[in-house]
MILO-618286 format. One line per field, with one value per residue (C-alpha): residue number from 1; x, y, z. Coordinates in steps of 0.2 Angstrom, whole numbers, m for minus. Layout:
resi <- [NUM,...] $
px <- [X,...] $
py <- [Y,...] $
pz <- [Z,...] $
end
This chain:
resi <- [1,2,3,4,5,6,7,8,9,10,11,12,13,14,15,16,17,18,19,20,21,22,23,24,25,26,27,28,29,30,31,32,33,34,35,36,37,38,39,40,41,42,43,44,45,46,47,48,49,50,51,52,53,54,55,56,57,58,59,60,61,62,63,64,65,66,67,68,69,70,71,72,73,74,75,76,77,78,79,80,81,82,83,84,85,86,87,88,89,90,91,92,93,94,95,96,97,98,99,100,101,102,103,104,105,106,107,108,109,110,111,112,113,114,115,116,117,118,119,120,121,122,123,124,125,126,127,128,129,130,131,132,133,134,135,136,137,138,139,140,141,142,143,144,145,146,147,148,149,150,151,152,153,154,155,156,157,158,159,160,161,162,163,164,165,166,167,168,169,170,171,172,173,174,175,176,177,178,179,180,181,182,183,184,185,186,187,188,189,190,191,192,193,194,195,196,197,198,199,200,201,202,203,204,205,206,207,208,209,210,211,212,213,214,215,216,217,218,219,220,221,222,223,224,225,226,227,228,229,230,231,232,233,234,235,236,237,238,239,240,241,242,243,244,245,246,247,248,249,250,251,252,253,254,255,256,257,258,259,260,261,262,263,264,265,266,267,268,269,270,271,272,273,274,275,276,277,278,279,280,281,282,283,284,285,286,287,288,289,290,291,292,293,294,295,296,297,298,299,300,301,302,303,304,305,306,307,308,309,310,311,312,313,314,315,316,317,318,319,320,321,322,323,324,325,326,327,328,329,330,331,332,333,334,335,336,337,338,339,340,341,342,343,344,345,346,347,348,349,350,351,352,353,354,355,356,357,358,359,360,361,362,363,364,365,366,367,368,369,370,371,372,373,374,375,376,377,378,379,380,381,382,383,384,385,386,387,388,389,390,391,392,393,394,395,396,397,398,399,400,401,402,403,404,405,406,407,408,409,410,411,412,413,414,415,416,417,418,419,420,421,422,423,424,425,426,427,428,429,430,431,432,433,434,435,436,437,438,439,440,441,442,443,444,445,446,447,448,449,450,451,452,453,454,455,456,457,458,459,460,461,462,463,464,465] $
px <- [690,703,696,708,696,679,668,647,637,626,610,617,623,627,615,597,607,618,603,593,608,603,584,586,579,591,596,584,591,588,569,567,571,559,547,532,536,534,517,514,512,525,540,542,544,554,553,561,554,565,579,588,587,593,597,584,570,559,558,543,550,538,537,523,520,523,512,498,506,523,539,550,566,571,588,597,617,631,651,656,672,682,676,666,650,636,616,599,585,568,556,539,523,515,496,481,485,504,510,522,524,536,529,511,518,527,543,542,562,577,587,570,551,533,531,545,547,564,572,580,591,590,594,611,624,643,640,648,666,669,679,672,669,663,654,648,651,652,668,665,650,653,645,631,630,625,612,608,590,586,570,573,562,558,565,584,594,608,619,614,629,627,608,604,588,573,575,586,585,603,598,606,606,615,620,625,610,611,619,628,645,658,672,688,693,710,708,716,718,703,701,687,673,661,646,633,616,612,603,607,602,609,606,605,623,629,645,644,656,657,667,679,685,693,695,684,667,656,640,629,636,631,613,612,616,603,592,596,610,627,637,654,660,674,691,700,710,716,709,721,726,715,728,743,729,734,719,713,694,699,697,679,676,687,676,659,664,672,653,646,658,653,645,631,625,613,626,613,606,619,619,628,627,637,637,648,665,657,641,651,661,643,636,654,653,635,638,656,661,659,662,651,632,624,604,601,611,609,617,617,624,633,635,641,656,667,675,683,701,701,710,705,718,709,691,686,698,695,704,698,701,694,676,678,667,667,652,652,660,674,668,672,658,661,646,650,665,656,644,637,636,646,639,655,650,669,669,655,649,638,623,615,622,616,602,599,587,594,588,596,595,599,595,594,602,619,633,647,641,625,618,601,608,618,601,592,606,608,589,590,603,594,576,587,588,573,581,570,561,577,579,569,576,571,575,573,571,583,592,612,625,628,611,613,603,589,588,605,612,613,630,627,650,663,682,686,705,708,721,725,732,736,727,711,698,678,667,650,639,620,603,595,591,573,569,587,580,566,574,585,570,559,576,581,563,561,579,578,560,570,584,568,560,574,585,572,560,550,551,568,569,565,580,575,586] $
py <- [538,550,565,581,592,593,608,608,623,630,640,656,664,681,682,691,708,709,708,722,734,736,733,754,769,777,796,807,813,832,838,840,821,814,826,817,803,815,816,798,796,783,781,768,750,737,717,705,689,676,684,669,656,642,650,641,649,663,677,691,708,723,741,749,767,774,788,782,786,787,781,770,763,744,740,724,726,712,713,695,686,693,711,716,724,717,725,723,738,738,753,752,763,764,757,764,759,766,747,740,720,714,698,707,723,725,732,748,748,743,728,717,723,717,706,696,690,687,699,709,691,685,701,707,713,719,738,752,752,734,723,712,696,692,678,678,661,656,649,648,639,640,655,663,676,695,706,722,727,746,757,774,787,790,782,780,776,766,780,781,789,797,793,789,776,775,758,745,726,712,694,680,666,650,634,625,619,618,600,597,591,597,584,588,570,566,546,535,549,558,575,585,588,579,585,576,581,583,567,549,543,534,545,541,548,559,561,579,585,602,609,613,629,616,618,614,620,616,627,615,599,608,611,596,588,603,593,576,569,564,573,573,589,580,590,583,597,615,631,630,614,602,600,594,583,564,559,542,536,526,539,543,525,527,543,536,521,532,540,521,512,528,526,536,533,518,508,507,524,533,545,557,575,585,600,603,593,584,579,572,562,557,550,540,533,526,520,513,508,489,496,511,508,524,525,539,553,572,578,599,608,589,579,561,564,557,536,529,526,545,555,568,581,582,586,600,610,613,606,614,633,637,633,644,663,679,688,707,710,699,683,666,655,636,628,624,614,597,603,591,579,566,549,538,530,526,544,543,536,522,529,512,502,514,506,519,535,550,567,580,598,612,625,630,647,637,646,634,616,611,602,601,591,579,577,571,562,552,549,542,528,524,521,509,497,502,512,527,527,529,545,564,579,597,611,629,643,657,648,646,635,640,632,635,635,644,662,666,677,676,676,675,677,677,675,659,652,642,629,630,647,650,664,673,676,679,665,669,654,662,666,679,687,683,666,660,664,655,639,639,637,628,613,614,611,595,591,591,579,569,566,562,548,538,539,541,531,539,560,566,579,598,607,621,637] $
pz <- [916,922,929,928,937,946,948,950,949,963,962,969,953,959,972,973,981,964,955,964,961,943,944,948,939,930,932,921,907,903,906,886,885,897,891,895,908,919,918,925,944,946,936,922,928,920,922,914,921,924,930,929,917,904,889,880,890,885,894,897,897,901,906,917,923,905,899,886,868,875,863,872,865,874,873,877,882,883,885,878,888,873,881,864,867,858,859,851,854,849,847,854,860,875,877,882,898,896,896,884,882,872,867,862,856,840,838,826,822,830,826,824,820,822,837,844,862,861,850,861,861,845,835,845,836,838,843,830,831,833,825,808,809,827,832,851,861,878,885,902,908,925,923,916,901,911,898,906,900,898,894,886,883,865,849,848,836,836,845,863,867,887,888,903,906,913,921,919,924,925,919,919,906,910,899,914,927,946,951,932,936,924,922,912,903,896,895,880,872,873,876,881,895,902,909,920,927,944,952,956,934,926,912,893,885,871,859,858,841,834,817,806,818,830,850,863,866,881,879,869,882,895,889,885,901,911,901,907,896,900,887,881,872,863,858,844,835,838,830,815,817,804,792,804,814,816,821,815,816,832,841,841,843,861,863,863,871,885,886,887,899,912,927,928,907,902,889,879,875,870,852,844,842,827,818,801,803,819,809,793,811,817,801,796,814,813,793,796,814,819,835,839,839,841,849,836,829,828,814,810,793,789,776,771,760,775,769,783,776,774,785,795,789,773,778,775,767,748,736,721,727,709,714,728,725,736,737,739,755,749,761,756,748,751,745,727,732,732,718,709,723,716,713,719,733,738,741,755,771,766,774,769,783,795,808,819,819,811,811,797,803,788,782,764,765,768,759,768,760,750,765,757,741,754,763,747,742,760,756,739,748,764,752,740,756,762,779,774,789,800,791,798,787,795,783,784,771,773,788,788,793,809,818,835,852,852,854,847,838,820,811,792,792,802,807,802,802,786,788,768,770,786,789,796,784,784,780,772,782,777,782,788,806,809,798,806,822,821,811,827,842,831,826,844,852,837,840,861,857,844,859,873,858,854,873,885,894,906,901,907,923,918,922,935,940] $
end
């Protein structure tokens, strides 16, 4: 493998002394808005415990010191690397004992309600004035994602113009572990970075493929590999790109095999993982190659309408633009493109030669691609050889496309870039906040078990920050 770059994260982050400069009281606002925080003996206290952690792990926020009865607003605030400002904001009540625990305590309005211990995460949202269509990603995990948590007194609104608040608290939430090497690849062709956890392994390995929106994405391999897998976040078209790509299917086979033929990876144990476009790649892999044998495959919002003599350039763009609606805000509705799912099998993968596990993640709020008819479909072929037992479908009721790592937030549409006509337009992908949300830690926890079943043996390393 030709590396083009090295780099490894530490644990310092930006150090305990950065932290402590915004675990401060904020500045009271005017008298009539503190009203009656004033009549504690101490001032409020925030905590947000851990301060610095995967992006996958829960967090315990909490404010002490409040007045029994006393309305408090919490907010979550993020600038993205695009420099949009993105919050979430719950309204609680202080207890008896003028304690508010987000994990206990409901929220009574906000951008989530009842009790959620994450919601301050899960329900961000671009602030007003921002542009449409934003979707928030994280491009450069050498770093961690910075959310400043704040307590205000009283129940705001989604204005909080110059209010200044009671407490505030920085957090870090990081993709990448301490010790995971981050290793640019341009070998055979192959583009894309490679991630290796932190200790001697070797380590079972991972093909990691995302979708139709093209370029290269590092957050899931990363998370991944703080989990203990050796994973390729593969590159193989530029945003825009999908109908001038050349790309044959020899190059996922030199992909994964780069993944095997690596050092630090047990040959063996290596899968795939795909969402959309890189889930259609993953399950034509498993049910056509002669030369990639995958230990199990992880394949989100995909489906099997991928034949191996079809080239790339024409996945995923529509063909028959008719069958395309809009809904009211004028976003793009791709799921009845490949309604009814078609019966040719020369048109498919043939999921019947596939010998490994496969897990199905969807969700049945999908407005992209009826992933759940695929799934029954893929189904009805693995039980006519009697492969039915390879196959484990999760579904989710009123869960998108767009399944991502836990605790993210929920895009139901987005900018997308559509190759057809080469222009920027919304794309209507589904769900809703809350059962998203939970379809996304429930699929990831099941998906990260699914992974430790069919690649490991003994448990693999907890990552720790």
């Amino acid at each position: 493998m030709k590396v083009i770059s090295e780099v490894q994260r530490t644990s310092h982050g930006i150090g305990a002394s950065g932290l402590a400069l915004y675990n401060v009281l904020g500045q009271q606002a005017s008298q009539g808005e503190v009203g009656a925080m004033s009549q504690s003996s101490a001032p409020p206290l925030l905590s947000v415990a851990p301060t610095r952690a995967l992006v996958d792990e829960a967090w315990r926020v909490r404010v002490d010191n409040l007045p029994p009865g006393a309305p408090v607003t919490l907010r979550c605030e993020h600038r993205s690397e695009d420099q949009d400002d993105w919050e979430a904001y719950g309204h609680y009540v202080g207890d008896a004992t003028g304690a508010v625990s987000v994990a206990d305590d409901a929220s009574l309005g906000g951008t989530y309600r009842g009790r959620e211990a994450m919601g301050l995460l899960w329900s961000m949202r671009p602030v007003l004035g921002s542009r449409p269509g934003l979707r928030l990603r994280k491009r450069n995990v050498l770093g961690p994602m910075l959310f400043t948590v704040s307590v205000f007194a009283g129940h705001v609104g989604r204005d909080f113009g110059e209010r200044v608040p009671l407490a505030r608290q920085l957090v870090e939430r990081w993709y990448l572990a301490p010790g995971v090497r981050r290793l640019e690849v341009k070998d055979r062709g192959v583009r894309g970075t490679l991630f290796v956890p932190s200790g001697p392994g070797p380590f079972p390995g991972l093909l990691d493929m995302w979708g139709g929106g093209g370029g290269l994405l590092e957050y899931r391999s990363a998370l991944l590999a703080s989990h203990g897998y050796v994973s390729l976040a593969l590159e193989y078209f530029a945003p825009g790109e999908l109908a001038s790509t050349d790309l044959e299917f020899q190059y996922f086979e030199a992909a994964f095999d780069l993944v095997r033929r690596h050092p630090a990876v047990l040959p063996d144990r290596v899968g795939i993982f795909g969402l959309s476009l890189g889930a259609m790649v993953a399950i034509s892999l498993a049910a056509e190659s002669t030369l990639v044998e995958p230990a199990c495959c992880v394949c989100v919002s995909g489906s099997h309408f991928l034949p191996r003599d079809q080239p790339l350039s024409e996945i995923g763009l529509p063909t028959n633009v008719s069958k395309i609606r809009l809904d009211e805000e004028q976003n793009l509705i791709w799921r009845d493109l490949s309604l009814p799912v078609s019966s040719d099998l020369s048109r498919k993968s043939d999921v019947r030669r596939i010998k490994c596990p496969l897990l199905l993640v969807n969700g049945q709020d999908d407005q992209n691609h009826p992933t759940v008819e695929y799934a029954e479909d893929m189904e009805r072929m693995m039980r006519s050889v009697g492969k039915e037992h390879l196959l484990t479908r999760l579904e989710y009721p009123d869960a998108g496309h767009l399944i991502e790592p836990p605790y993210s937030p929920h895009f139901r549409a987005t900018n997308f870039m559509w190759d057809r006509q080469k222009a920027r337009v919304t794309m209507l992908w589904g769900g809703q906040p809350k059962a998203h949300s939970d379809a996304q830690e429930d699929s990831w926890r099941k998906m990260l078990a699914f992974l430790r079943r069919h690649l490991y043996s003994p448990a693999p390393p907890r990552a720790r920050m």
